[in-house]
mmCIF file of the C-alpha atoms, coordinates in Angstrom:
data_MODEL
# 
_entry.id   MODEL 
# 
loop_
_atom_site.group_PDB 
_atom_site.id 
_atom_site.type_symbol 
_atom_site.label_atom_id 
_atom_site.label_alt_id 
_atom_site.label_comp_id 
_atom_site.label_asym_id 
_atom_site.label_entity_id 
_atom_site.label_seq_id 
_atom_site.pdbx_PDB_ins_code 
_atom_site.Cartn_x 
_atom_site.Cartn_y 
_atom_site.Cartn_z 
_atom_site.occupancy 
_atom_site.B_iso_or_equiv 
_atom_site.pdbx_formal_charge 
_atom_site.auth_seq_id 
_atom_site.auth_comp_id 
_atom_site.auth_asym_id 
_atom_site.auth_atom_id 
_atom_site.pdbx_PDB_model_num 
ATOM 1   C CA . UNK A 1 1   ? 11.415 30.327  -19.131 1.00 0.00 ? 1   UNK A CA 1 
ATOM 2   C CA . UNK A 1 2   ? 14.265 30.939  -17.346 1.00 0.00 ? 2   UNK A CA 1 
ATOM 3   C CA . UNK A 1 3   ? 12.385 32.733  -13.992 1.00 0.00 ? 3   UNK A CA 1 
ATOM 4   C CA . UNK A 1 4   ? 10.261 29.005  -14.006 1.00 0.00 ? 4   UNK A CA 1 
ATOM 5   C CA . UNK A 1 5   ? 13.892 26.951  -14.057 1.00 0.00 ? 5   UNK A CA 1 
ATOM 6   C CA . UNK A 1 6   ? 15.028 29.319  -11.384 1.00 0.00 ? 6   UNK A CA 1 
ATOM 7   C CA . UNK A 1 7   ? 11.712 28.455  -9.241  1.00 0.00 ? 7   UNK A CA 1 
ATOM 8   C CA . UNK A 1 8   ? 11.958 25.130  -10.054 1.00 0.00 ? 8   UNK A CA 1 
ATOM 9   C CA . UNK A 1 9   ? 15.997 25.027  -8.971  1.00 0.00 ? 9   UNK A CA 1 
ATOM 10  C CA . UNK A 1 10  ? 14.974 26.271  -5.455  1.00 0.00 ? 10  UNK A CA 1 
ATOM 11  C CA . UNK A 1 11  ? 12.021 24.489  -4.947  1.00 0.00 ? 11  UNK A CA 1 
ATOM 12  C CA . UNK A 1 12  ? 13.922 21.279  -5.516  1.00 0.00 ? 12  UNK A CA 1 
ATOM 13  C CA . UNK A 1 13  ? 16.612 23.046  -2.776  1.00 0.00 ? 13  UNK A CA 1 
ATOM 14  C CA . UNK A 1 14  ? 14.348 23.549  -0.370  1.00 0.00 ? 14  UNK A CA 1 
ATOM 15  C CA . UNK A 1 15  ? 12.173 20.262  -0.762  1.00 0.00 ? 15  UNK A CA 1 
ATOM 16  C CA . UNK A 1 16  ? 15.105 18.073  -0.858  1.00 0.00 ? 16  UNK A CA 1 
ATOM 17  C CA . UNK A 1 17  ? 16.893 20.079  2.503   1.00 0.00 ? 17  UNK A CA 1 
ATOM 18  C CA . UNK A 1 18  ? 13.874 20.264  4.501   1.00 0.00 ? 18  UNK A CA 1 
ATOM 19  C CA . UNK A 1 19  ? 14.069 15.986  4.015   1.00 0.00 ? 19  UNK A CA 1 
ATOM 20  C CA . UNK A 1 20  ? 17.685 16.166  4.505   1.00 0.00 ? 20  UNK A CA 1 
ATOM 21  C CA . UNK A 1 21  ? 17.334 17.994  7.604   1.00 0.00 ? 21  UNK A CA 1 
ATOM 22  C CA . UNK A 1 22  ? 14.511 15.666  8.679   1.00 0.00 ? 22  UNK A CA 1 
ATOM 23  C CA . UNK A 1 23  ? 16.832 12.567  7.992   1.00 0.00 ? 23  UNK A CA 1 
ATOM 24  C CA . UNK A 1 24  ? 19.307 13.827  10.344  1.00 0.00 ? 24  UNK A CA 1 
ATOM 25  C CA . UNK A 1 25  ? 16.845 14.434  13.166  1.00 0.00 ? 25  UNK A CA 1 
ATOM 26  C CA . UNK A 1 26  ? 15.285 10.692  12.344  1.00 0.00 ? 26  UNK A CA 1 
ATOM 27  C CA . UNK A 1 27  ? 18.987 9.777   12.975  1.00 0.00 ? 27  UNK A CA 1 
ATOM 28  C CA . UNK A 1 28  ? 18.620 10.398  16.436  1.00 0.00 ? 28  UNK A CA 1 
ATOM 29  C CA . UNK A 1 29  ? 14.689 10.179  16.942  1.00 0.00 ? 29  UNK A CA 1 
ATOM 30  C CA . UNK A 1 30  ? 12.237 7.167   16.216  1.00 0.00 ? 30  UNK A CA 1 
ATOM 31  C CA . UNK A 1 31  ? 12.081 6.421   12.788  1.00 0.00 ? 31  UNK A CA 1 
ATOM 32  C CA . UNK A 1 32  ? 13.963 5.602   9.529   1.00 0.00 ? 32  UNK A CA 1 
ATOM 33  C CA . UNK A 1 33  ? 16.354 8.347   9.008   1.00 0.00 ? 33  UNK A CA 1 
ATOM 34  C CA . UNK A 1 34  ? 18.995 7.065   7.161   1.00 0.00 ? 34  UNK A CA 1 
ATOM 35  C CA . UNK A 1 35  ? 16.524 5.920   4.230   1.00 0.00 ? 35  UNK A CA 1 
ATOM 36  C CA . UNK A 1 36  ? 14.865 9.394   5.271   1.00 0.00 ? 36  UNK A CA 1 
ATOM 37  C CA . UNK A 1 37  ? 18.706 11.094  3.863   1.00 0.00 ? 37  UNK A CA 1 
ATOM 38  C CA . UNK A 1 38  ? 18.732 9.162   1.092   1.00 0.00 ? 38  UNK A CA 1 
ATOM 39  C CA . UNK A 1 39  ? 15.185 10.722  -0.090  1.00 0.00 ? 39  UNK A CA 1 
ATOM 40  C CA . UNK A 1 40  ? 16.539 13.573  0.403   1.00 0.00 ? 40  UNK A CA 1 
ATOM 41  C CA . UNK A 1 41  ? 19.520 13.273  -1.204  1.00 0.00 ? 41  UNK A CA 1 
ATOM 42  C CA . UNK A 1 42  ? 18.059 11.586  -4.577  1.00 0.00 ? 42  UNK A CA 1 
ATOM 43  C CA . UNK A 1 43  ? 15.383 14.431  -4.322  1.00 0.00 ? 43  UNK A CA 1 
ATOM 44  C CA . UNK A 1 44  ? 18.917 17.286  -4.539  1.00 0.00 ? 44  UNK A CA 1 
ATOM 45  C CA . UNK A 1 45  ? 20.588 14.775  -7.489  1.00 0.00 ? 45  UNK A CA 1 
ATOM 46  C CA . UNK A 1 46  ? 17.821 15.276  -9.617  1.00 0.00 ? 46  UNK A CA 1 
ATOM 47  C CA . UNK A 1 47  ? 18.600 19.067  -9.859  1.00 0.00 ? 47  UNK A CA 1 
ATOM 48  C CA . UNK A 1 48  ? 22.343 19.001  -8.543  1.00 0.00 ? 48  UNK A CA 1 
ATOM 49  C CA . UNK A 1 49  ? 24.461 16.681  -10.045 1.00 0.00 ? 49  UNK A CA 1 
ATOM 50  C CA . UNK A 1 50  ? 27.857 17.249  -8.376  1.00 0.00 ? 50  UNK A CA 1 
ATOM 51  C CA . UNK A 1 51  ? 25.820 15.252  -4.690  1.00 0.00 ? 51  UNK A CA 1 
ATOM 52  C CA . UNK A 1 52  ? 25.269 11.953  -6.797  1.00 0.00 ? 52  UNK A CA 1 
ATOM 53  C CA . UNK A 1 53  ? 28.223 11.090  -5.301  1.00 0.00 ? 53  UNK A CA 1 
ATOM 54  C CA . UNK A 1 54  ? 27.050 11.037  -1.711  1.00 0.00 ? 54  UNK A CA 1 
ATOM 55  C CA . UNK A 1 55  ? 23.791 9.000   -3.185  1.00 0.00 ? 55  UNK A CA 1 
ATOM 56  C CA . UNK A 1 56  ? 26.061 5.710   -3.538  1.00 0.00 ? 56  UNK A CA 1 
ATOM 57  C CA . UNK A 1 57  ? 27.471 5.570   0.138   1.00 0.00 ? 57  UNK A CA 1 
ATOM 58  C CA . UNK A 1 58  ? 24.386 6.366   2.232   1.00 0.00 ? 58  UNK A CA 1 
ATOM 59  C CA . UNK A 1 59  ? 21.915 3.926   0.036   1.00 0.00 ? 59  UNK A CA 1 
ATOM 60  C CA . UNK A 1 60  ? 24.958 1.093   0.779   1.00 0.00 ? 60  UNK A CA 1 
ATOM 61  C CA . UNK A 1 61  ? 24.037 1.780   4.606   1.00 0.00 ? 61  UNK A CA 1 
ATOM 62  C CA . UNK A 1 62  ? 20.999 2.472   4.269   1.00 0.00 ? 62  UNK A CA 1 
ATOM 63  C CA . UNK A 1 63  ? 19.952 -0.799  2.818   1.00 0.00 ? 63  UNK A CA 1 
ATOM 64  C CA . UNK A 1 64  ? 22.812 -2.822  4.906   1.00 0.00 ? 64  UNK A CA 1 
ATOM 65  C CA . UNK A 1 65  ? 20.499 -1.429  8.083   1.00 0.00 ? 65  UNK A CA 1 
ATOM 66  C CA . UNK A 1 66  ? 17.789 -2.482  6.699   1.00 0.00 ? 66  UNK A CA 1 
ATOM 67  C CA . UNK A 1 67  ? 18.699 -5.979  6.280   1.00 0.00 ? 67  UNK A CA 1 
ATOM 68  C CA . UNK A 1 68  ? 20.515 -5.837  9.501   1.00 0.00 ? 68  UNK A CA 1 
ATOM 69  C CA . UNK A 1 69  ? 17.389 -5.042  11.030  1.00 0.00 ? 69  UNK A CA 1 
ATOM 70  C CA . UNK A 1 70  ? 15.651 -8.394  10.018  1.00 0.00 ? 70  UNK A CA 1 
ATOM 71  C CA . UNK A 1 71  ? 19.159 -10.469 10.150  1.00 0.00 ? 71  UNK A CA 1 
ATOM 72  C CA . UNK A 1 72  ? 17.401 -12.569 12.817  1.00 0.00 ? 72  UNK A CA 1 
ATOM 73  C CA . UNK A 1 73  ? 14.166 -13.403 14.646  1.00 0.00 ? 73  UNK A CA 1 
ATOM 74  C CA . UNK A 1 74  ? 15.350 -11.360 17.949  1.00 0.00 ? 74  UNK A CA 1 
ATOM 75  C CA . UNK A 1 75  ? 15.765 -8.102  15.908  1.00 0.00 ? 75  UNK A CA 1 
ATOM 76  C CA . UNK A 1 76  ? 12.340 -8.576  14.147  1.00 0.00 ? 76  UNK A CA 1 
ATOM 77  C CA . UNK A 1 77  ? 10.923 -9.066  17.461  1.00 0.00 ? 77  UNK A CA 1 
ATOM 78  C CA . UNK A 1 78  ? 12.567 -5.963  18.746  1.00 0.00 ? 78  UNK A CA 1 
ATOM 79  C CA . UNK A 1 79  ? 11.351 -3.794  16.004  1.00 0.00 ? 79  UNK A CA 1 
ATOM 80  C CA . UNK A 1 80  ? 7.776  -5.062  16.202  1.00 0.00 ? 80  UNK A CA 1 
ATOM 81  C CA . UNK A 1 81  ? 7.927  -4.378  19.963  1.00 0.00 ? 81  UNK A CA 1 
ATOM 82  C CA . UNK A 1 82  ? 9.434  -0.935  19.080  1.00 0.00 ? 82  UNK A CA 1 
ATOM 83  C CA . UNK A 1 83  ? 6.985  -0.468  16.282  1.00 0.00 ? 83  UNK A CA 1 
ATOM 84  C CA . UNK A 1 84  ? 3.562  -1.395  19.300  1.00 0.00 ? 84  UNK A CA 1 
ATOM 85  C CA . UNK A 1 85  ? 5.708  1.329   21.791  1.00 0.00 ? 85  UNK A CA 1 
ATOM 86  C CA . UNK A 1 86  ? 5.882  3.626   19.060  1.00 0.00 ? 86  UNK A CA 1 
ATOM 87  C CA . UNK A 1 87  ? 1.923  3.040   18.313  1.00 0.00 ? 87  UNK A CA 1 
ATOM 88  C CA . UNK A 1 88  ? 1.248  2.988   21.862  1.00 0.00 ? 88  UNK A CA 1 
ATOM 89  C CA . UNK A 1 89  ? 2.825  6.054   23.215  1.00 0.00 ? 89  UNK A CA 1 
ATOM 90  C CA . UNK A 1 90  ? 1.393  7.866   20.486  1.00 0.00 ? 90  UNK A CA 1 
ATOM 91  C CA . UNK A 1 91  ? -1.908 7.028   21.829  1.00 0.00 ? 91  UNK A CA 1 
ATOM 92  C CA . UNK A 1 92  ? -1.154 7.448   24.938  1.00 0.00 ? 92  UNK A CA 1 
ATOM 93  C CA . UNK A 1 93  ? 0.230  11.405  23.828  1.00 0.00 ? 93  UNK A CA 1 
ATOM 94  C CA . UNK A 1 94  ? -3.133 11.687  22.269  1.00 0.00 ? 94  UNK A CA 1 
ATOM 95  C CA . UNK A 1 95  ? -5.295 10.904  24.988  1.00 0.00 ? 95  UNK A CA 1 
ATOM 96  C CA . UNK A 1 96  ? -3.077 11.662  28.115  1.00 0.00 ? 96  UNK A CA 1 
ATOM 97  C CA . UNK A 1 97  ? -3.576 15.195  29.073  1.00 0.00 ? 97  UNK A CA 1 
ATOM 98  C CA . UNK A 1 98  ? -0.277 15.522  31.880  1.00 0.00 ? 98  UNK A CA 1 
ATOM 99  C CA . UNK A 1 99  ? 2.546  14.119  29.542  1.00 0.00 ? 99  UNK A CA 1 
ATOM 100 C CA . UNK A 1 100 ? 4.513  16.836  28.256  1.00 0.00 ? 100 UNK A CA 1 
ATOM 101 C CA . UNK A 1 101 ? 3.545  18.466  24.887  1.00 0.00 ? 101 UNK A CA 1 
ATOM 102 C CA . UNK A 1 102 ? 0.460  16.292  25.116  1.00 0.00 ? 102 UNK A CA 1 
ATOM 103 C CA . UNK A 1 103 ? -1.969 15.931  21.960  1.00 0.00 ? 103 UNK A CA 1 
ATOM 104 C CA . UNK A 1 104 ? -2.404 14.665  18.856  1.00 0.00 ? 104 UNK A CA 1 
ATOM 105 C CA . UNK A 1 105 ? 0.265  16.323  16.867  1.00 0.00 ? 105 UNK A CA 1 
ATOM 106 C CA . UNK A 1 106 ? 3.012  14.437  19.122  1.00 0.00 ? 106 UNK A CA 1 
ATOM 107 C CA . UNK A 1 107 ? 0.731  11.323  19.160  1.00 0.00 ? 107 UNK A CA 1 
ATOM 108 C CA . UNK A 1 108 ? 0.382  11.386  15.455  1.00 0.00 ? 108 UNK A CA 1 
ATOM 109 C CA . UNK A 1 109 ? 3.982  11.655  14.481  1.00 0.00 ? 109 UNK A CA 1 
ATOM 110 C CA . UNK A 1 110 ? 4.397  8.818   17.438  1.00 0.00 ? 110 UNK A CA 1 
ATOM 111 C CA . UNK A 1 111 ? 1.696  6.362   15.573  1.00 0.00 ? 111 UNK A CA 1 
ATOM 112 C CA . UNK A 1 112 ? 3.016  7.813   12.304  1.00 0.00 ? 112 UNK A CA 1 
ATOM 113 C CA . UNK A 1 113 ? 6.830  6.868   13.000  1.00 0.00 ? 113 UNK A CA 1 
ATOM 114 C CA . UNK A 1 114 ? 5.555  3.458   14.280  1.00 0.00 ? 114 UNK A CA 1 
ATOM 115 C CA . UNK A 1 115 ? 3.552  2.624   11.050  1.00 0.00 ? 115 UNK A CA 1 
ATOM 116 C CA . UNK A 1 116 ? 6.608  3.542   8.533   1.00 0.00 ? 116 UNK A CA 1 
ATOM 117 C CA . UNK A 1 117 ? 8.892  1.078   10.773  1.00 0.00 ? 117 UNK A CA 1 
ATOM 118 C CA . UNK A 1 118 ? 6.411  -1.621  9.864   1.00 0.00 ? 118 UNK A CA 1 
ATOM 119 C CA . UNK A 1 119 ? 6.145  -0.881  6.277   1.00 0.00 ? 119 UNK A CA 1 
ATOM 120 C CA . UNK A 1 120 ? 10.280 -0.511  6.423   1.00 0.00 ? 120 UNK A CA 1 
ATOM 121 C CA . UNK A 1 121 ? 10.306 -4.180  8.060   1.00 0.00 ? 121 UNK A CA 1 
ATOM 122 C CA . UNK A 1 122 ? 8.000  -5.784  6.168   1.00 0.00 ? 122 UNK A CA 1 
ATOM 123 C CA . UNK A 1 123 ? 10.026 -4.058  3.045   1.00 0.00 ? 123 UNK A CA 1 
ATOM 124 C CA . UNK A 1 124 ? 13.166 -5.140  3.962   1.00 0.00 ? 124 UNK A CA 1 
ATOM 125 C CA . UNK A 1 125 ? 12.226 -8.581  5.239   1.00 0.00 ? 125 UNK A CA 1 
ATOM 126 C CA . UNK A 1 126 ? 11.072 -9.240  1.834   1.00 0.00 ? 126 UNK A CA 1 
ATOM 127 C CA . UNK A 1 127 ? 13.928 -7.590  0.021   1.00 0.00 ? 127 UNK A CA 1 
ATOM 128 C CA . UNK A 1 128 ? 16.115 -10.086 2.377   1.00 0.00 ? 128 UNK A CA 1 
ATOM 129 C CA . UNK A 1 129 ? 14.238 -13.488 1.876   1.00 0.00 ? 129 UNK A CA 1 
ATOM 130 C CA . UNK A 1 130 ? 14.036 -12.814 -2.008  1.00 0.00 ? 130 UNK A CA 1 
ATOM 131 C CA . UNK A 1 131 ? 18.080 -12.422 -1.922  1.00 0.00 ? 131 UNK A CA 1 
ATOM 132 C CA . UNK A 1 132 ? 18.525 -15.186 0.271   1.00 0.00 ? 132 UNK A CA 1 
ATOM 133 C CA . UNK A 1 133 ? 16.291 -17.242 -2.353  1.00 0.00 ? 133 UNK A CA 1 
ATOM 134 C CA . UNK A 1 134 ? 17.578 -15.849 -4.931  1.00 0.00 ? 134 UNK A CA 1 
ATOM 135 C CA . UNK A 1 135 ? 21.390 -16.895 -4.057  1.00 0.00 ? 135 UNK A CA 1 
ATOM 136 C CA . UNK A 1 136 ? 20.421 -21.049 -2.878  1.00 0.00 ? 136 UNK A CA 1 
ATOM 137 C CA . UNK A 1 137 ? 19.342 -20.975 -6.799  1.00 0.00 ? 137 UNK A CA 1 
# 
């Protein structure tokens, strides 16, 4: 019993660093890191109790990005326009045989990064308008 808590321990370790570590690098790259980190973190809670305290801070940005990023029309028309480059290039990686590290595991993650920012706005717009109705009652 104790060899299958041990195996479950690391497991949870490695899972929950590998999306840590994949956070980070959304940080910087296309895509929803910070919300990325927070999976990650939540995923390390579970089975490590003293990083609940890190849980609090990054959902608080997490979620203030994500309404930031419908705060306006302008920024929703930004991120669909990012969201159609994201799609696009990704195609374009796919199909284009001269663009550096050409194919469809670059074009995937591309389309792939471009589909999760539309589910995140749609998500976020709704989570925004149901506050916004939810404080004019």
């Amino acid at each position: 019993m104790a060899a299958t808590n041990h195996v479950k321990r690391v497991t949870i370790a490695i899972a929950g660093g590998l999306v840590v570590l994949i956070g980070i690098a959304l940080l910087v790259l296309p895509g929803p890191g910070l919300l990325v980190v927070l999976a990650g973190l939540l995923i390390l809670a579970s089975e490590f109790p003293a990083l609940e305290r890190y849980v609090d801070p990054v959902r608080d940005r997490a979620m203030k990005a994500a309404e930031d990023s419908v705060s306006t029309p302008l920024r929703i028309a930004w991120s669909v326009c990012a969201g159609l480059g994201l799609i696009g290039a990704g195609i374009a990686w796919g199909l284009v045989p001269w663009l550096p590290f050409h194919g469809w595991s670059a074009g995937s993650s591309l389309i792939l990064s471009g589909l999760i920012l539309y589910a995140l706005l749609i998500w976020s717009y709704r989570k925004v308008k149901a506050r916004r109705e939810a404080s004019q009652r």
